[in-house]
C-alpha positions in Angstrom: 11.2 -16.7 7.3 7.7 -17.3 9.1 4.5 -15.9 8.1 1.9 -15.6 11.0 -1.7 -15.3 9.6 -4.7 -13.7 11.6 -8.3 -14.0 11.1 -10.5 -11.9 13.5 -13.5 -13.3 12.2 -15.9 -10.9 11.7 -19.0 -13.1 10.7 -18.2 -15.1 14.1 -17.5 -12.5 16.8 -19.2 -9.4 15.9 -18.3 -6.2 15.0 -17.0 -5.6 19.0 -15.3 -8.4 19.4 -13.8 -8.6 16.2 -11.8 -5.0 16.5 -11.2 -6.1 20.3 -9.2 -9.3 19.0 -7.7 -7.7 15.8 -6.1 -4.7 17.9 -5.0 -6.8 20.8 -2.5 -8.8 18.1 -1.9 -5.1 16.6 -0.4 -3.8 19.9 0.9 -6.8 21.2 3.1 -6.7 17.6 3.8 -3.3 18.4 5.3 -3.7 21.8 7.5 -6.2 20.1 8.6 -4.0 17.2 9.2 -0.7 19.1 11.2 -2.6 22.2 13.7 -4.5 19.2 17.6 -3.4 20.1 19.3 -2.4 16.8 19.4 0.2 14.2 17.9 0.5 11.0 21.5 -0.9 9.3 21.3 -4.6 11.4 17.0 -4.6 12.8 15.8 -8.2 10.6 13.2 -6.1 8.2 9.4 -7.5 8.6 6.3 -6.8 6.5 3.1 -5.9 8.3 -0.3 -6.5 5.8 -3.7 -4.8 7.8 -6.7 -5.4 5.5 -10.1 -3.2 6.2 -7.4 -1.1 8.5 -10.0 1.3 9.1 -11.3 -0.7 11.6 -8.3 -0.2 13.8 -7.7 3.8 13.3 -6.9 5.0 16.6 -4.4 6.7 18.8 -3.1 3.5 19.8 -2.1 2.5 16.2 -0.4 6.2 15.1 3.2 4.2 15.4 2.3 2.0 12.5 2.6 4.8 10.2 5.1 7.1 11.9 7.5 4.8 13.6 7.0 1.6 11.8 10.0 2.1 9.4 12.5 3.5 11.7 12.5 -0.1 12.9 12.2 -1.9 9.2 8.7 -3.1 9.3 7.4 -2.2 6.2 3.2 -2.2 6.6 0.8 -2.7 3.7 -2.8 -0.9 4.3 -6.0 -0.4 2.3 -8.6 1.5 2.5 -12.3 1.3 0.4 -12.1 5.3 0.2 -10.3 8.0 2.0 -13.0 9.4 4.5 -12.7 5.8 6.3 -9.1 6.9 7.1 -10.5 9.7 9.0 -11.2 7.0 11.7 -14.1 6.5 14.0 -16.0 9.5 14.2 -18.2 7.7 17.1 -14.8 7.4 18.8 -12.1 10.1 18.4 -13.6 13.2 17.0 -9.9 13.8 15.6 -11.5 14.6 12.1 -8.8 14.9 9.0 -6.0 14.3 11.3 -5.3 10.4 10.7 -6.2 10.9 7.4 -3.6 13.2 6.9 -1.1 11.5 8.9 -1.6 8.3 7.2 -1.3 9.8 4.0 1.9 12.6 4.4 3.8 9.2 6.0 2.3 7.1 2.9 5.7 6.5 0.2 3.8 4.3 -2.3 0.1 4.3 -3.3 -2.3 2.4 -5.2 -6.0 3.6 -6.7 -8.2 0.9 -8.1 -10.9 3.2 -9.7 -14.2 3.0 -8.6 -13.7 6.1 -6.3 -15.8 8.9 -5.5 -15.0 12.1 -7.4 -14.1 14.4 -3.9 -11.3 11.3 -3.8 -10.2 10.9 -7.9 -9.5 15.0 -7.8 -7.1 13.9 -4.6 -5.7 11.0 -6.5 -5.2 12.9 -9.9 -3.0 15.3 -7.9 -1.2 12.8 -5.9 -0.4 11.3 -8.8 1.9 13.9 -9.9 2.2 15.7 -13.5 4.5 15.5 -16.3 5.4 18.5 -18.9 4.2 17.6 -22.4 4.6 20.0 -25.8 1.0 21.1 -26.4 -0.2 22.6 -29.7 -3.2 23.0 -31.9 -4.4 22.8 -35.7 -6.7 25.4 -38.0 -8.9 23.7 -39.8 -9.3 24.7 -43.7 -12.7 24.7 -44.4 -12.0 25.0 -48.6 -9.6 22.7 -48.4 -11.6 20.7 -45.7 -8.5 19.5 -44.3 -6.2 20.8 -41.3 -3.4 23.0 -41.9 0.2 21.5 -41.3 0.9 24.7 -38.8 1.1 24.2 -35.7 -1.0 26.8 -33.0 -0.7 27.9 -29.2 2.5 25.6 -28.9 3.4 25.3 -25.1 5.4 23.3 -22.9 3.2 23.1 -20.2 2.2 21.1 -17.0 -0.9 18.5 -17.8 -1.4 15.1 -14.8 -0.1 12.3 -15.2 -3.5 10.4 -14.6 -6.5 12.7 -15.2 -9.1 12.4 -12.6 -11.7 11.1 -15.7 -9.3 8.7 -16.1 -8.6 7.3 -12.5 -12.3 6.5 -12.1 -12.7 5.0 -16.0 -10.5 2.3 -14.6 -11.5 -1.4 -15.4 -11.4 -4.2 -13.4 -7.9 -5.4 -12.5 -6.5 -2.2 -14.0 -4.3 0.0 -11.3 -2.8 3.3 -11.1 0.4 3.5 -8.7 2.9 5.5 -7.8 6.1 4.0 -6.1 9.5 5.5 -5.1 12.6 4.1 -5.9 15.3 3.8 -3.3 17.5 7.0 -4.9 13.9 8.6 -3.7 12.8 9.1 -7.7 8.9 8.5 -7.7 7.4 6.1 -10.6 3.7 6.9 -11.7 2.5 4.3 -13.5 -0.8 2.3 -14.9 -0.9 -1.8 -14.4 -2.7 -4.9 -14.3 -3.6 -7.2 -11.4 -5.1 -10.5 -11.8 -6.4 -13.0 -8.9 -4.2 -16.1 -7.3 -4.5 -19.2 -9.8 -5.6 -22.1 -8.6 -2.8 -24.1 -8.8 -1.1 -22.0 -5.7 -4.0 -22.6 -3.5 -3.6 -26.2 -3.7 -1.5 -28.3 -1.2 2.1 -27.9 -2.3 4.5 -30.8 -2.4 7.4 -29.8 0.0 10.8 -31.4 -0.4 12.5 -32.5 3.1 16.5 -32.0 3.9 18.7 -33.9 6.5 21.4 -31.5 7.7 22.9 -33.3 10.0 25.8 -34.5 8.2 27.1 -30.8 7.8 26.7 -30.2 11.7 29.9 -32.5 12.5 29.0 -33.7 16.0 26.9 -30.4 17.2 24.1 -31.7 17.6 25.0 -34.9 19.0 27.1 -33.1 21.7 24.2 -30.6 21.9 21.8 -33.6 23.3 24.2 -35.1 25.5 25.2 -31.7 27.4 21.3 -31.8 27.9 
């Protein structure tokens, strides 16, 4: 029930020391996760959110998105475009390999739009396609109307989200696609909007006294002390 909140503060300690302090938590987390006893039936699941994770692509940080799972920690990254998830090129020549890795081990994504068009072509296929009936219409010139018959009828293969359409997204608009626990995927479009205001201000926060239900534990738990 905790929720532990890092800021490596960027502004503060420069670009070095900011990835220095931000993968030192990483791994330190990761000794923890990957040293739990359990299965994946009785392992407490935890939720792991990494914003700008480009920063920390190495081979350090492959378990996050390879083992992460097999010991319920469900991890949450984002990315401004999908070269950065190629990693540091200064660093580890390793070229489309984490990028690929990333995104083969990857269940549920998210596209905002404003993406270059090498990645919309990626997204429009990643998004899937549906089969739709296709057809077309003659148009009558005497009658300057189009005729009620139907043309080139097909049941064919078309995307779900055309590429056109991925980077004609709006602000707050967002293409997803999600899979359900019976392992069916869900490609859909929807809206995000920013945290109101009221649930940044201090919340009132109601206080419990348990220690009638704890007949004489506790009490007994002090003296033993």
């Amino acid at each position: 029930g905790e929720i532990t909140l890092l800021c490596t503060r960027r502004g503060d300690l420069g670009e070095t020391a900011h990835k220095a302090f931000g993968l030192f938590f990483i791994l330190l987390m990761q000794q923890s996760i990957l040293s739990r006893p359990g299965n994946d039936s009785n392992r407490i699941p935890h939720f792991l959110y990494i914003d700008d994770f480009p920063t920390y692509i190495c081979k350090a940080t492959e378990p996050i998105y390879t083992l992460y799972r097999k010991f319920k920690v469900a991890t949450v990254l984002d990315s401004q475009n999908l070269s950065q998830l190629k990693g540091d090129v200064y660093s580890d020549a390793r070229g489309d390999y984490y990028k690929n890795l990333i995104l083969s081990n990857t269940v549920n994504k998210f596209i905002f739009g404003n993406a270059t068009p090498e990645d919309v072509q990626w997204w429009q296929t990643a998004m899937q396609d549906k089969r739709e009936w296709t057809f077309s219409n003659s148009y009558n010139t005497d009658k300057v109307e189009y005729d009620p018959k139907k043309m080139n009828i097909e049941y064919k293969w078309k995307p779900n989200f055309a590429a056109g359409k991925i980077m004609a997204l709006k602000s707050g608009q967002v293409i997803y696609k999600i899979k359900k626990t019976n392992g069916q995927s869900i490609v859909n479009k929807g809206k995000v909007e920013p945290l109101e205001a009221k649930y940044k201000e201090a919340q009132k926060i109601k206080k419990y006294d348990f220690s009638k239900f704890t007949s004489g534990i506790s009490n007994i738990d002090s003296a033993t002390r």
